[in-house]
N, C-alpha and C positions, 0 to 999 in steps of 0.2 A: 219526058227525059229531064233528068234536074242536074245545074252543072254545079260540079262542087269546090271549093275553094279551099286549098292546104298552105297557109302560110306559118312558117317560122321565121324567127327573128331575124334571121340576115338570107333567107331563101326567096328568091324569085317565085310569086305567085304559081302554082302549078292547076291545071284547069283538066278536070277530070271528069269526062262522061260515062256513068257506070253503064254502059251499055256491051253486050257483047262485041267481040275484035272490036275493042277502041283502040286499035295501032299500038300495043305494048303500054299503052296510060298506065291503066288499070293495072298492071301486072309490075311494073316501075314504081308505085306508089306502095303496093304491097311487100315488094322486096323492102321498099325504106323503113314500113314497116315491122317487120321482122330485123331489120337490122337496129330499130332501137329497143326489141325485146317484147313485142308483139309476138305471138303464136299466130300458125296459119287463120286459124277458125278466129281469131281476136281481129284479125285484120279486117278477113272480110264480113265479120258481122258490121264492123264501127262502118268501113264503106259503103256497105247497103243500107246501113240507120243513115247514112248523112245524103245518100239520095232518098229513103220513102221520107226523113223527117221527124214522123215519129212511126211505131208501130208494137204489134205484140209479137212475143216469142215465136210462135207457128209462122207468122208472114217475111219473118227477119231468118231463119230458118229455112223456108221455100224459096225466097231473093237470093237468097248466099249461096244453098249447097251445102248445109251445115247440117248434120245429123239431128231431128227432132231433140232425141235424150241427150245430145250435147250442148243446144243450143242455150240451156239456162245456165250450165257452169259457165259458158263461156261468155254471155252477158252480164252474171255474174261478178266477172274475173274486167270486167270493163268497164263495171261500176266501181267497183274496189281501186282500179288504175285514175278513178278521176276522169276516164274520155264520155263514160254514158250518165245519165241521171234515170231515174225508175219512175214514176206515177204509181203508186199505189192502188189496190183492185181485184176484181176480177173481171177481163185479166189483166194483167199489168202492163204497161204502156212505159215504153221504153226511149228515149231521144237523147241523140248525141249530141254532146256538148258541144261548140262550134271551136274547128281547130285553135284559130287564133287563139284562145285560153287554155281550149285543153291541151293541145297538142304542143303547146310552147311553155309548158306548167310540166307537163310528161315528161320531155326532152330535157327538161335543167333539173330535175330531180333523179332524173335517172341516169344522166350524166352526173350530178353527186354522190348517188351512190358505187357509181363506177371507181370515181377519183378515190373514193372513201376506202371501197376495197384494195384499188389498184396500195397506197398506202400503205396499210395490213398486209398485203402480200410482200410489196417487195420490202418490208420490214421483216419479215420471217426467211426469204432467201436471202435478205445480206448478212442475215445473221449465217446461215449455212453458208455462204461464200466467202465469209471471214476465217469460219471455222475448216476450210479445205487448206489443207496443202496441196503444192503445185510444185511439179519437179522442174529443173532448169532444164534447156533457159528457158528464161521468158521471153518470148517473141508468138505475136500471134499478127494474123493477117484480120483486114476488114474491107468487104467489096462494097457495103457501104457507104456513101457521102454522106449520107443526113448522120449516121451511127456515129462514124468519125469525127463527124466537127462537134457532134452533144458531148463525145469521149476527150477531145481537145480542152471543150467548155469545161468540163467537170477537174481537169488536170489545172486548169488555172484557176480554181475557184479556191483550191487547194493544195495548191503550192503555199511551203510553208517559209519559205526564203528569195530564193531566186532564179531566174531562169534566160531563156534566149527564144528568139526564135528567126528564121531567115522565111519570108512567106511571101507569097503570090497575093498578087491583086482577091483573089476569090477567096481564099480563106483568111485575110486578111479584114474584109469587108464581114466575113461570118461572124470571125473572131475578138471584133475592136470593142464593140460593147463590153463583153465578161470582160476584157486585160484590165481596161477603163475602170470598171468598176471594184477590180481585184485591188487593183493600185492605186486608186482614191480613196480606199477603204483600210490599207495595210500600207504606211506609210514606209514601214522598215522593209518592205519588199522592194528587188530591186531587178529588171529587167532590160534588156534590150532588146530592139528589131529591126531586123536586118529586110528592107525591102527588095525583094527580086523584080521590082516591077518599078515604072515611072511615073511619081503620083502625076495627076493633073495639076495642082497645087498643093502648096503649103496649108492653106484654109480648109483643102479635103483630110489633113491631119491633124486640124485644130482639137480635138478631142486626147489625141492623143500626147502629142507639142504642151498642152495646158499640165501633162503631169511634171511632178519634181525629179522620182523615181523611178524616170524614162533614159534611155539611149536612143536617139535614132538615127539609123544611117540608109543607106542605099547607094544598090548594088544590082541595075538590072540587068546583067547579064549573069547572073545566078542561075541556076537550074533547081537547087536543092532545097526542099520546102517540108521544112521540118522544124519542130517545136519541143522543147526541154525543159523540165524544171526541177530544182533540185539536185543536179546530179544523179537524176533515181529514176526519171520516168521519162521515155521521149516518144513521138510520133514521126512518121517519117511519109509524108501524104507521096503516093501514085499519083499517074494516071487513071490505072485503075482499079487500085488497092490501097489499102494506109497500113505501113505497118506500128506497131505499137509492141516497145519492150523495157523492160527494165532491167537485162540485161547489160552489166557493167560494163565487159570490155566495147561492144556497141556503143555504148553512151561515152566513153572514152574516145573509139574513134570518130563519132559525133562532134562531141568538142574541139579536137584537135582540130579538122577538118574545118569546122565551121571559123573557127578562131583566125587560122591561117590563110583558109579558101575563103572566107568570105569579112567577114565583122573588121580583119586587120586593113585590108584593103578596100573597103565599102568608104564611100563619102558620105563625113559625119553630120546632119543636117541639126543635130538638137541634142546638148551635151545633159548633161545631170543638172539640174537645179538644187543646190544644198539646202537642206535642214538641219538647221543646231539641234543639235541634243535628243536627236532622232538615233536608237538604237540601228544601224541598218545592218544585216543578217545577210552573208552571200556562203556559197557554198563554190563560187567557182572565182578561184585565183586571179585569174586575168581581169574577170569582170570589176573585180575589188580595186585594181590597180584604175583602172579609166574612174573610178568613183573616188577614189582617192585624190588621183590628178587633178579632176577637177575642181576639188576641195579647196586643194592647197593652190590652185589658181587663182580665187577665190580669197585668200587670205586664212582661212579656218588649219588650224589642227587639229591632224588626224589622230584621235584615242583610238588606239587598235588590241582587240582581243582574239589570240588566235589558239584553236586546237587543230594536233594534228600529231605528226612521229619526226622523234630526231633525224636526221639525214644517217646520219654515222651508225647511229647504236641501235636503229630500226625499234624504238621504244615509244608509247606516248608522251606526249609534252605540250603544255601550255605555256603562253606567254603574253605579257600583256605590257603595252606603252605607247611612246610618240611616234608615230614615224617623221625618221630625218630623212630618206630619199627613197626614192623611185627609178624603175628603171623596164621602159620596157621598148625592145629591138627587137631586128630580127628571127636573134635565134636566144635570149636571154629575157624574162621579165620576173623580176622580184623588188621586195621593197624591205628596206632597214629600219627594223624595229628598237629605238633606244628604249630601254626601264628606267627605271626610276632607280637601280642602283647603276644608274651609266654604262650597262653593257649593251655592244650593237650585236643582235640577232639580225643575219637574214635570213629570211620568210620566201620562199616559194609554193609554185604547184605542186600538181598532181605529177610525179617521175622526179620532183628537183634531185639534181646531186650536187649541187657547186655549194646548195644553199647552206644553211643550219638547219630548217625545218621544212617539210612539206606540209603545206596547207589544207586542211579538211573542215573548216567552220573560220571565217572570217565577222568579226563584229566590228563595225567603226560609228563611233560616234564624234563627230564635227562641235568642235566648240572656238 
C-alpha cells in the first residue's frame, strides 16, 4: 500500500490510500479531479501511476479499470497535460509527475485558460446585451447577495457624476473599498452617506472621513438601505431580495424620500473638503446646495454652470455664473445665480416652480 500526497498551493495536504472502500478518499479526490477538467479514465489512470510509481500501459490499465484500447489515448492525453512523463521502449514505462509541480502547474494554467475564455465570452454577450432593447419599466429583482453587492460595485465604478447612498453596517463594510477608490480617483465626483447604523468609531471611517468629495452623516434609526447614482440607476437592498431599476419616477420617489426621511435630518459627522479649480459634476440639486454651502463657508466662490428647462416656457436653457445666495428650508432649496451681465436667475430642482430654472446638470467650480 503506497500513501499518496496531493498538495496545491493554499490546500491542506490530502492523504490518499489507493486501496479499495478507502471511506470516499479515493472518490473525493477524483471528483477534484474532473472538476479541474480531468476525464474519468485521466483521473484514475494518474492515481494508480502515483501509487504503482512507475509502470506499463497493461499494468496501469488492470490497477485502474481502464479499457486495454483506451488506456494509451488516455496516458497519452496525461502526458500532453504535463501530469505523466514516458520512458521510452518496449514497452514504454510511464511515471507521474509528483503533484506538488504537476498538479500546481495544471491548476494555474488551466485556471488561465478559464479567465482567458471567461474574457472572450463575456465580450461577445456584452456586445449582444448592449445591442437588446428592453421594454419599460425597468425594475428587476435579485435573491442574491454576493450578485447584488458585485451589481452595487460595478454601479459605482461607473458613476459618472454623483450619487447617495443610506446603508447598513454590512453593505457598507462590502462597499467602502469601490466608493474609496471611485472618489480618490474622480475628484469631480461628488457623493454622500447616509449611515443607518452606529459606527464604533470615527477611526472605523478613517478611509472614508480622509476623502474631499465625501458627505457624511448618520441616521440610525433608518430602515432604508439603498444606493443611487446619477439620477439614472438605484438599488434598493431586502432582506431577501435587492431590487435594481432605472426606472424614473422610482428614482424620483427615492430621492425625495431619502432627502427628507433621511440625509435632511441625519447628523452631519464630515462636511465636504473644497478643491479649487476642481470641475465638480452633480446631477442632483440639493446635493449641489450642501457643496456649495460649504464652499462659501470656506470663503471660495462658487462658479456655477447650469443646464436644465425654464420654469415658465417649459423650454431648454443654460446658464452660467456667481452664486450670491443660498437657501435651503423646509419646504424651499434653491440658489441665486448672478451673470456676468448682472442678472439674478434662481436655479432649483427637479418639480421647481417658484424658481426660474429647474436643474438637470449642475457644474461648480470653487475658486
Amino acid at each position: 500500500m503506497r500513501e499518496v500526497y496531493l498538495e496545491l498551493s493554499n490546500l491542506l495536504p490530502i492523504s490518499v490510500y489507493l486501496v479499495p472502500n478507502m471511506d470516499g478518499k479515493y472518490n473525493e479526490i477524483l471528483e477534484f479531479l474532473e472538476f479541474i477538467g480531468l476525464k474519468s479514465y485521466e483521473g484514475k489512470a494518474y492515481l494508480t501511476l502515483l501509487s504503482l510509481g512507475e509502470s506499463t500501459a497493461p499494468k496501469i490499465s488492470s490497477k485502474a479499470g481502464i479499457p486495454l484500447p483506451r488506456i494509451y489515448d488516455v496516458l497519452e492525453s496525461l502526458t500532453t497535460k504535463g501530469l505523466v512523463e514516458v520512458k521510452p521502449g518496449r514497452p514504454r514505462v510511464y511515471k507521474a509527475i509528483p503533484p506538488s509541480i504537476a498538479l500546481n502547474y495544471y491548476v494555474r494554467r488551466y485556471i488561465e485558460n478559464i479567465l482567458t475564455l471567461n474574457e472572450k465570452i463575456i465580450g461577445e454577450l456584452d456586445r449582444l446585451y448592449s445591442s437588446t432593447s428592453y421594454e419599460r419599466p425597468l425594475i428587476w429583482l435579485s435573491r442574491s447577495f454576493e450578485m447584488s453587492i458585485e451589481r452595487a460595485k460595478d454601479m459605482i465604478r461607473n458613476m459618472a457624476m454623483d450619487g447617495f447612498t443610506a446603508i447598513s453596517e454590512t453593505h457598507f463594510n462590502k462597499l467602502l473599498d469601490t466608493l474609496h477608490a471611485k472618489l480618490l480617483r474622480n475628484q469631480s465626483s461628488v457623493f454622500t452617506v447616509t449611515l443607518i447604523f452606529e459606527p464604533a468609531s470615527l477611526r472605523s471611517l478613517e478611509k472614508l472621513i480622509s476623502l474631499n468629495n465625501v458627505d457624511v452623516r448618520v441616521l440610525p434609526t433608518g430602515i432604508i438601505d439603498a444606493l443611487e447614482v446619477d439620477s439614472s440607476n438605484a438599488i434598493m437592498f431586502g432582506k431577501t431580495y435587492t431590487l435594481f431599476t432605472r426606472e424614473w419616477e422610482l428614482i424620483l420617489l427615492l430621492n425625495e424620500t431619502f432627502y427628507h426621511g433621511y440625509w435632511r435630518i441625519a447628523k452631519r459627522i464630515k462636511e465636504f473638503n473644497i478643491t479649487p479649480n476642481v470641475p465638480y459634476k452633480l446631477t442632483h440639486h440639493w446635493l449641489s446646495i450642501a457643496l456649495i454651502s460649504d464652499g462659501m463657508k470656506l470663503g471660495f466662490n462658487a462658479k456655477v454652470k447650469v443646464r436644465g428647462r425654464k420654469v415658465k416656457l417649459n423650454e431648454p436653457f443654460e446658464v452660467e455664473g456667481y452664486v450670491s445666495k443660498v437657501r435651503a428650508d423646509e419646504f424651499i432649496r434653491n440658489f441665486t445665480l448672478e451673470t456676468k451681465d448682472g442678472e439674478e436667475i434662481l436655479v432649483g430642482g427637479i418639480g421647481a416652480s417658484i424658481e426660474d430654472v429647474e436643474a438637470r446638470y449642475i457644474e461648480i467650480i470653487f475658486t
